[in-house]
C-alpha positions as CSV (number, residue, x, y, z in Angstrom):
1,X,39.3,28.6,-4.7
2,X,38.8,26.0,-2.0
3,X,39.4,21.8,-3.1
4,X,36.0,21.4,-3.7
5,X,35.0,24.0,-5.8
6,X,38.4,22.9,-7.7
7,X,36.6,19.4,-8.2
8,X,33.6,21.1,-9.3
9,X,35.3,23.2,-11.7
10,X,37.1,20.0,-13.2
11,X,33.9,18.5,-13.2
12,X,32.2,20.7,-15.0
13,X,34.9,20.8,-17.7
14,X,34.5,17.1,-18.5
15,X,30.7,16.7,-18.7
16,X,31.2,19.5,-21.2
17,X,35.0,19.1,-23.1
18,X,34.3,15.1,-22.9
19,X,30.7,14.8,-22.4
20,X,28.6,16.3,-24.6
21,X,32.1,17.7,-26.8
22,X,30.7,21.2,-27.3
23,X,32.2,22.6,-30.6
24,X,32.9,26.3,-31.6
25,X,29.5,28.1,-32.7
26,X,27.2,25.1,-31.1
27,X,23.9,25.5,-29.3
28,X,23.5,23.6,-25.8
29,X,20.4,22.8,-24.2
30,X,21.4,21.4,-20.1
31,X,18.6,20.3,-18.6
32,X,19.6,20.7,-14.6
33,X,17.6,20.5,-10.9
34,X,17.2,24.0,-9.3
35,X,19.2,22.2,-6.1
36,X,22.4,22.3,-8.3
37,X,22.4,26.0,-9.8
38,X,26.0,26.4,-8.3
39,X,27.4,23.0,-10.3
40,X,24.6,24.0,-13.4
41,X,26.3,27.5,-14.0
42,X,29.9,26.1,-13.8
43,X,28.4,23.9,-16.8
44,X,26.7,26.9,-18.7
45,X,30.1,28.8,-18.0
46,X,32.1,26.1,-19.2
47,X,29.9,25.9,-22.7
48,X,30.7,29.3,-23.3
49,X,34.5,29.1,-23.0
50,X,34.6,25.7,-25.4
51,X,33.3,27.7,-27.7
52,X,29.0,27.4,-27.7
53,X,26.9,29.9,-29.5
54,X,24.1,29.6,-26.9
55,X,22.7,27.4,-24.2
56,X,19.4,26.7,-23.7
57,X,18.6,26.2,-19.8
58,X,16.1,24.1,-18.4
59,X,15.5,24.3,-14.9
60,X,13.1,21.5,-13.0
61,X,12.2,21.0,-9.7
62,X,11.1,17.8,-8.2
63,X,9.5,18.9,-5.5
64,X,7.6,21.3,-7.4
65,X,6.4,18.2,-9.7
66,X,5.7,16.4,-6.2
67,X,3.2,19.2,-5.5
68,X,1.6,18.5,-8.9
69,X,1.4,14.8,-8.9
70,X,-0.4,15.5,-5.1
71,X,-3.1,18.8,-6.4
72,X,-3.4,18.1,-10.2
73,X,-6.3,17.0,-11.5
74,X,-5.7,13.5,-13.6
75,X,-6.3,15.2,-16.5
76,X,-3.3,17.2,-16.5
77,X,-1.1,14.3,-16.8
78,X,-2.4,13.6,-20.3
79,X,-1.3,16.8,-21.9
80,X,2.4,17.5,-22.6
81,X,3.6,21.1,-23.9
82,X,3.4,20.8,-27.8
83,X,6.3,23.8,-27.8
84,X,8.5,22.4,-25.8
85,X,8.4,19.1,-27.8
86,X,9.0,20.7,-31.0
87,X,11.6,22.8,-29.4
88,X,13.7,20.1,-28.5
89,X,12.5,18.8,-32.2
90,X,14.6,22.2,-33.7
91,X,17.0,22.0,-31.7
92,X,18.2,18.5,-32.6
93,X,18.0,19.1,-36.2
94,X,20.3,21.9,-35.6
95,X,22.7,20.0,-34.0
96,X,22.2,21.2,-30.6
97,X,24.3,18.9,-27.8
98,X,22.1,17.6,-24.9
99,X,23.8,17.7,-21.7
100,X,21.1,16.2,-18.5
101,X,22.3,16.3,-15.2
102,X,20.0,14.3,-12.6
103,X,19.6,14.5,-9.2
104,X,15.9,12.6,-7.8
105,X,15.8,12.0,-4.6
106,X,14.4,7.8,-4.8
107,X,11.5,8.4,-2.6
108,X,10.7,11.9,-3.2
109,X,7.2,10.7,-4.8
110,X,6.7,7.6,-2.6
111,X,2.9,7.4,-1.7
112,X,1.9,9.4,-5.3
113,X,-0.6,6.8,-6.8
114,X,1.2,4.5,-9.8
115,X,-1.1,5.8,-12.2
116,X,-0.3,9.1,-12.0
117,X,3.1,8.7,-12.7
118,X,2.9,6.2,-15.6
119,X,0.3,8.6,-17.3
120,X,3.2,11.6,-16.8
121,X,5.5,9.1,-18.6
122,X,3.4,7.8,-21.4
123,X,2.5,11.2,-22.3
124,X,5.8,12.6,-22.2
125,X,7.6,9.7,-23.4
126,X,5.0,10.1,-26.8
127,X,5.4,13.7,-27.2
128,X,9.0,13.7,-26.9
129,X,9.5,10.4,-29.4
130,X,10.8,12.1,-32.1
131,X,12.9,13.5,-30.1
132,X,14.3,10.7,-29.0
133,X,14.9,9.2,-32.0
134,X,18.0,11.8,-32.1
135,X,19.5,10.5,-29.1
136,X,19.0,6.7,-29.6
137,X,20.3,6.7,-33.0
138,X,23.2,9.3,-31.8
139,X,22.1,11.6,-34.3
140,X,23.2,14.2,-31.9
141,X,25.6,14.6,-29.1
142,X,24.5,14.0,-25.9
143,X,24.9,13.4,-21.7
144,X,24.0,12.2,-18.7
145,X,25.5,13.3,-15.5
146,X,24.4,13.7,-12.1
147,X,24.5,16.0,-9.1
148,X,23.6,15.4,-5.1
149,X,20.5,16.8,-3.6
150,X,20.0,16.5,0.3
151,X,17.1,14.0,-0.2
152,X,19.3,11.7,-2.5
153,X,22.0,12.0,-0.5
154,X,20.4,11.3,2.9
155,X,18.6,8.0,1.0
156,X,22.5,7.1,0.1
157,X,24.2,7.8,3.5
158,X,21.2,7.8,6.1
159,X,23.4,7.9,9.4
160,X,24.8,10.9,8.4
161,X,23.4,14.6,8.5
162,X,22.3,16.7,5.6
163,X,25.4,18.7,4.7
164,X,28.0,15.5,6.0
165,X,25.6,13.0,3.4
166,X,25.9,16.0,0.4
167,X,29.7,16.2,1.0
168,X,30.5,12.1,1.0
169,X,27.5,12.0,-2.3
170,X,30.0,14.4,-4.3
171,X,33.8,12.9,-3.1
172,X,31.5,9.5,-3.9
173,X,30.8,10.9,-7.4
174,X,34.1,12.9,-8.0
175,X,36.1,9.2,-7.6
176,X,33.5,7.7,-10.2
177,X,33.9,10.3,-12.7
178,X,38.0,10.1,-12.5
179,X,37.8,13.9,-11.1
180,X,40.4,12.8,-8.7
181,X,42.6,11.9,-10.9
182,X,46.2,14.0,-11.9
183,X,44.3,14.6,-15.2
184,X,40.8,14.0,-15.4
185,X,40.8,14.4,-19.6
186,X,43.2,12.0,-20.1
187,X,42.1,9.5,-17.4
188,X,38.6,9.5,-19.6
189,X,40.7,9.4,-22.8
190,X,42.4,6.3,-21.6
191,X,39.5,4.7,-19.9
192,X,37.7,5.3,-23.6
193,X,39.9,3.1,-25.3
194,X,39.7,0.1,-22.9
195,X,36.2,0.0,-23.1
196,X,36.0,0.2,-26.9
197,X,39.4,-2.4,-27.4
198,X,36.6,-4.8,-25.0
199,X,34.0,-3.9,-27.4
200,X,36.1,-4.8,-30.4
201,X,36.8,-8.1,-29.0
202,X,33.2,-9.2,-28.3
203,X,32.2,-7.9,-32.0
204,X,34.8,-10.6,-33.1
205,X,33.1,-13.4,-31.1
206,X,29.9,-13.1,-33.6
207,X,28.0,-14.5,-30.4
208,X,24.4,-15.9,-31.4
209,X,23.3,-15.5,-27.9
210,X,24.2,-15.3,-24.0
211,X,23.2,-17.3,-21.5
212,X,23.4,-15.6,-17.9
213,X,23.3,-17.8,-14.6
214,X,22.8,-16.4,-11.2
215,X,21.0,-17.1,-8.1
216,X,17.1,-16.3,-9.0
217,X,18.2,-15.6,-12.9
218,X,19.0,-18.4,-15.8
219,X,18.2,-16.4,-18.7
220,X,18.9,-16.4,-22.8
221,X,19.0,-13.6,-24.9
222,X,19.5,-13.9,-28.0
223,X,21.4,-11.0,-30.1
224,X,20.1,-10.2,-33.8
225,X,22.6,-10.4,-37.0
226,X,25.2,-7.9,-37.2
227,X,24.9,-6.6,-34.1
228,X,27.2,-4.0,-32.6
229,X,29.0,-3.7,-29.2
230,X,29.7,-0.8,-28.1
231,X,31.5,0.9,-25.1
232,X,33.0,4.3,-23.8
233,X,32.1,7.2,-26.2
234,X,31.1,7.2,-30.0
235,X,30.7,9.8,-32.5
236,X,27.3,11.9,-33.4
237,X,26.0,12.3,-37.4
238,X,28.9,15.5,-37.7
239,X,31.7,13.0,-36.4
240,X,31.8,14.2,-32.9
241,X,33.3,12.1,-30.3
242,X,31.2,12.3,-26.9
243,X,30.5,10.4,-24.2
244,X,26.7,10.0,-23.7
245,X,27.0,8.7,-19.7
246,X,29.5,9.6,-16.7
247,X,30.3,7.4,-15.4
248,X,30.1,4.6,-17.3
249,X,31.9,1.0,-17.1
250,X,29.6,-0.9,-19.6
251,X,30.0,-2.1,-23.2
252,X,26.8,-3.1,-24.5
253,X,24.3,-4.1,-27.5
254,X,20.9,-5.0,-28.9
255,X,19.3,-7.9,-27.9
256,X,16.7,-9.6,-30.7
257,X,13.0,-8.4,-29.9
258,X,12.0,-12.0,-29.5
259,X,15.2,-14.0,-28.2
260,X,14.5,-13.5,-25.1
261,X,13.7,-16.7,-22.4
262,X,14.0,-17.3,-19.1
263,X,13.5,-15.4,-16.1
264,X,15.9,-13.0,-14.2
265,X,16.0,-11.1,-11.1
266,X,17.3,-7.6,-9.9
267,X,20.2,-7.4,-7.5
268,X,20.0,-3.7,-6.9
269,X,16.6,-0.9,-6.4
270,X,15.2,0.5,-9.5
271,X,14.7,4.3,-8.4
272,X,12.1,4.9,-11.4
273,X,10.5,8.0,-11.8
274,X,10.7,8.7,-7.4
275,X,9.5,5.2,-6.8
276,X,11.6,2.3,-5.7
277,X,11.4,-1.3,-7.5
278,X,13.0,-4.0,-5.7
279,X,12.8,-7.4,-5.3
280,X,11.7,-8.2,-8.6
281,X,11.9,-11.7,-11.4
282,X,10.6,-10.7,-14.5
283,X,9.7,-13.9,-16.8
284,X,10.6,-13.8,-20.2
285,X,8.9,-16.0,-23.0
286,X,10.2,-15.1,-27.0
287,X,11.2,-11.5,-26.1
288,X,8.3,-10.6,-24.3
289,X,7.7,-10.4,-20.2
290,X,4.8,-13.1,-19.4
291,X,5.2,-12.9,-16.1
292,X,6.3,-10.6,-12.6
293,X,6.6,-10.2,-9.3
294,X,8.3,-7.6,-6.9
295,X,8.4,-7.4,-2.6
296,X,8.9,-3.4,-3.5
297,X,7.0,-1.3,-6.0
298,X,4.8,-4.1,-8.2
299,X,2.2,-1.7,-9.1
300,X,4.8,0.5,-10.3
301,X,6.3,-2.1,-12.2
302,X,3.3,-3.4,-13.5
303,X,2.3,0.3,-15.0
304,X,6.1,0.5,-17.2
305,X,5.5,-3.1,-18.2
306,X,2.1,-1.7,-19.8
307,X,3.9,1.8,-20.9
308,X,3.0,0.2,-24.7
309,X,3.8,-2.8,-26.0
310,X,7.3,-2.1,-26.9
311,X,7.8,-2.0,-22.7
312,X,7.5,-5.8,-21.9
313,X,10.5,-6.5,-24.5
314,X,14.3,-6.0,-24.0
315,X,16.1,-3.1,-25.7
316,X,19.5,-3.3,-24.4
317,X,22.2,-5.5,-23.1
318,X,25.0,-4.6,-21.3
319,X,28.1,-6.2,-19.2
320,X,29.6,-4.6,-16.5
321,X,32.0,-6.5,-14.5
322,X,31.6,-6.9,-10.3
323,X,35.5,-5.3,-9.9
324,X,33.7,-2.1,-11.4
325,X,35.3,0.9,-9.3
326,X,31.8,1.9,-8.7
327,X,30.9,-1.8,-7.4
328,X,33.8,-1.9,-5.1
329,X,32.8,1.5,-3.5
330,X,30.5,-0.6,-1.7
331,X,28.1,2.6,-2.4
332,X,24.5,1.9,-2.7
333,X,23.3,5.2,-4.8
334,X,19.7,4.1,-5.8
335,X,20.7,6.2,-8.9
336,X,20.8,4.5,-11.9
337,X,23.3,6.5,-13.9
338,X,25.8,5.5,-11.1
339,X,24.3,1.5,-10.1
340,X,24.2,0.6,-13.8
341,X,28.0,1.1,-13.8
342,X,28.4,-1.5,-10.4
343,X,26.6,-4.5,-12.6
344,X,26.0,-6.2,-15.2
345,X,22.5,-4.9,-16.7
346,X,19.7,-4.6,-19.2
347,X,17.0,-2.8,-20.4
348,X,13.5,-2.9,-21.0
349,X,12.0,-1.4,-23.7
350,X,13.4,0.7,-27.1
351,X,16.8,-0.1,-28.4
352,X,19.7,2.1,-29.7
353,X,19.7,1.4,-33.1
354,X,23.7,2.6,-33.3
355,X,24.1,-1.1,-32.3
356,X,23.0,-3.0,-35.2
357,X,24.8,-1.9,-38.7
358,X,23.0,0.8,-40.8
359,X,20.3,0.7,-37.6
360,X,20.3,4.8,-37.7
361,X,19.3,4.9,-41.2
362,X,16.6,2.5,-40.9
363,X,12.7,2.8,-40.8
364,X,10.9,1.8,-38.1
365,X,9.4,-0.8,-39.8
366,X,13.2,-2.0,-41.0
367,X,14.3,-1.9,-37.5
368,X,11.8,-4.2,-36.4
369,X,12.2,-6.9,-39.0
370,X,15.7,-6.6,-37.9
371,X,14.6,-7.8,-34.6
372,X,15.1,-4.3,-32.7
373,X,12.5,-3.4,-30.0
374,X,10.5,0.4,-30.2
375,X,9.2,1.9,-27.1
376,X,8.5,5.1,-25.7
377,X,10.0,4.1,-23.1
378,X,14.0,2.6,-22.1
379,X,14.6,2.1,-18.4
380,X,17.6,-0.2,-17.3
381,X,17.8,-2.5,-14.0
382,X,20.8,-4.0,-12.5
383,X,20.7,-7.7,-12.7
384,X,24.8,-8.9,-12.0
385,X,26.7,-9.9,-9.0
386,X,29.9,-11.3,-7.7
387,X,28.3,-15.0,-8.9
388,X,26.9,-14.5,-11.8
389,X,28.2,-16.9,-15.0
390,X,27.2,-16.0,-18.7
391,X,28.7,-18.1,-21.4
392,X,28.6,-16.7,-25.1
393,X,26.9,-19.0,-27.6
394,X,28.3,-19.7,-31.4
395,X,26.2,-20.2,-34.3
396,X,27.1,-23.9,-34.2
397,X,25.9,-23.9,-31.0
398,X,29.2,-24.0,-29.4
399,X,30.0,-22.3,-25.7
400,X,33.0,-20.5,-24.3
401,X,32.6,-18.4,-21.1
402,X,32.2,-14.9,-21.3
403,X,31.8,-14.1,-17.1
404,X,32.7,-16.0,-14.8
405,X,32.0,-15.1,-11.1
406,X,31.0,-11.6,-12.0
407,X,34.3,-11.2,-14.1
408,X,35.5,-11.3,-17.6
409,X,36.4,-14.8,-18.2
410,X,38.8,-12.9,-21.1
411,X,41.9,-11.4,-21.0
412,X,41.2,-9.6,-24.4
């Protein structure tokens, strides 16, 4: 077995042993590109050997969707398989694991008309909320992971050629994922309790609210009443340990629906959907986005602002600081499974209600006097750099510095 297919292999056993945490009789649903079969089957192989009673495999094909968004008549884009909804519907209550691995090249569907794609998403994103519901309250155990196509990987590395780009996109993803480690599993074991001990010590702080300073951003967001931080992995309804993202470098929380006041502004591309956001200052007054611009992709934006009105209000918060090992790869991967992981971040729209206490057991209508934001949608965009400041304010209105220069103004 050559080096790389060793990495692969190693690869495949965390997204699966750590990831999603398959246990003995499960079923598995992975959700994979036809451009990585090879890495897909090591995944499906891997399932079986920890144990899995069956996995479910969903194949997609972007450019197969390009050809759609380009022939299909509009009408097509308001209708979303029923049985594939209810599918994933069954499968969830079962206690099925979820396990996505991503791999869209950012301007594969550059030049598709905005509407288009922000019909595909509302429609999915309503068909599928149930659904989703599972994942955002951890009900079940779930992933996201990623694999290099050519496309993505020529957008990452453009100077070099197809099969040189591929090869640096996985030794680029390999060293974020702690595959080249001695011991990957206990690497991700140890790196799971440093992010949850920094978890721990911002739930002590109580903070009412943050402030974040940066060039082009001076923004409050407020955080509701017994809020939760979280980092690393947590544990699905069953008691499961997983780890819902790799990589991940991020503790985060809720933000209150209407806390929200300032302005901010990206510091790395949104790749949403195939289309490229940058260059963007969203304007924030009592939660909701009053105002926008972007140099790069504004209709785009404009069309997930108006997703529904859950879009235009925050649903996550999350700190990342700029001495990330994926920020100091100096690797641009207009990804943002892997750029959420180089910066500070947040979200707009639908919260995970695993971050407020007794969230997953709430109604809708509980959630949301509780301050948590409801979307169909949840997209996050990279907002920190190497100069942003945040200070954490008390409920007497007292400040102590949470970030300073990008890093954690804490030793704890």
């Amino acid at each position: 077995m050559s080096q790389f297919e060793q990495k692969l292999s190693k690869y495949a056993e965390l997204v699966v042993r750590m990831g999603i945490n398959v246990q003995e009789g499960q079923e598995v649903v992975v959700n994979a590109p036809v451009t990585s079969a090879d890495f897909a089957r090591k995944v499906i192989r891997e399932c079986y050997e920890a144990g899995a009673k069956n996995v479910h495999i969903e194949w997609h094909d972007d450019e197969s969707a390009r050809i759609r968004y380009d022939l299909a008549p509009m009408e097509s884009f308001r209708e979303f398989p029923e049985w594939k909804a209810k599918g994933l519907e069954t499968l969830a209550e079962r206690g099925a694991a979820f396990l996505t691995i991503k791999s869209t090249d950012p301007d594969l569907f550059k030049g598709v008309p905005a509407e288009r794609v922000a019909v595909h998403n509302k429609t999915a994103g309503q068909a599928t909320n149930t659904f989703r519901q599972y994942i955002q309250s951890d009900k079940v155990a779930w992933c996201v992971s990623a694999a290099p196509s050519i496309g993505w990987a020529k957008k990452v590395f453009p100077d070099s050629s197809e099969e040189e780009a591929v090869d640096k996109l996985w030794e680029a993803m390999f060293e974020a994922v702690r595959v080249n480690t001695a011991d990957p599993v206990d690497a991700w074991k140890q790196h799971d309790t440093t992010l949850q001990t920094k978890a721990e010590f911002l739930n002590s702080q109580k903070y009412k609210a943050l402030h974040y300073t940066a060039e082009g951003t001076d923004l409050t967001i407020e955080l509701p009443e017994n809020h939760i931080w979280k980092g690393g992995g947590g544990a699905n309804v069953d008691g499961t340990h997983f780890i819902a993202n790799m990589p991940t470098e991020e503790v985060f929380t809720v933000p209150k629906k209407d806390g929200v006041n300032g302005t901010v502004r990206n510091t790395k591309p949104l790749n949403y959907s195939g289309n490229v956001i940058d260059g963007f200052s969203l304007t924030f007054e009592s939660g909701k986005v009053t105002g926008f611009t972007a140099e790069e992709g504004e209709e785009t934006l404009k069309h997930l602002l108006d997703t529904d009105e859950g879009a235009r209000f925050l649903g996550e918060v999350a700190l990342v600081p700029h001495s990330s090992p994926i920020s100091q790869s100096g690797i641009l991967f207009y990804n943002t499974l892997y750029d959420e992981n180089a910066s500070n971040h947040i979200a707009l729209g639908s919260a995970y209600t695993f971050c407020v206490e007794g969230g997953p057991d709430m109604s809708k209508e509980e959630l949301e006097q509780r301050g948590i934001n409801s979307s169909i949608t949840h997209v996050d965009f990279m907002i920190g750099s190497g100069e942003m400041d945040i200070d954490g304010i008390k409920e007497d209105g007292s400040r102590e510095p949470v970030f300073r220069n990008g890093e954690w103004a804490t030793k704890d």
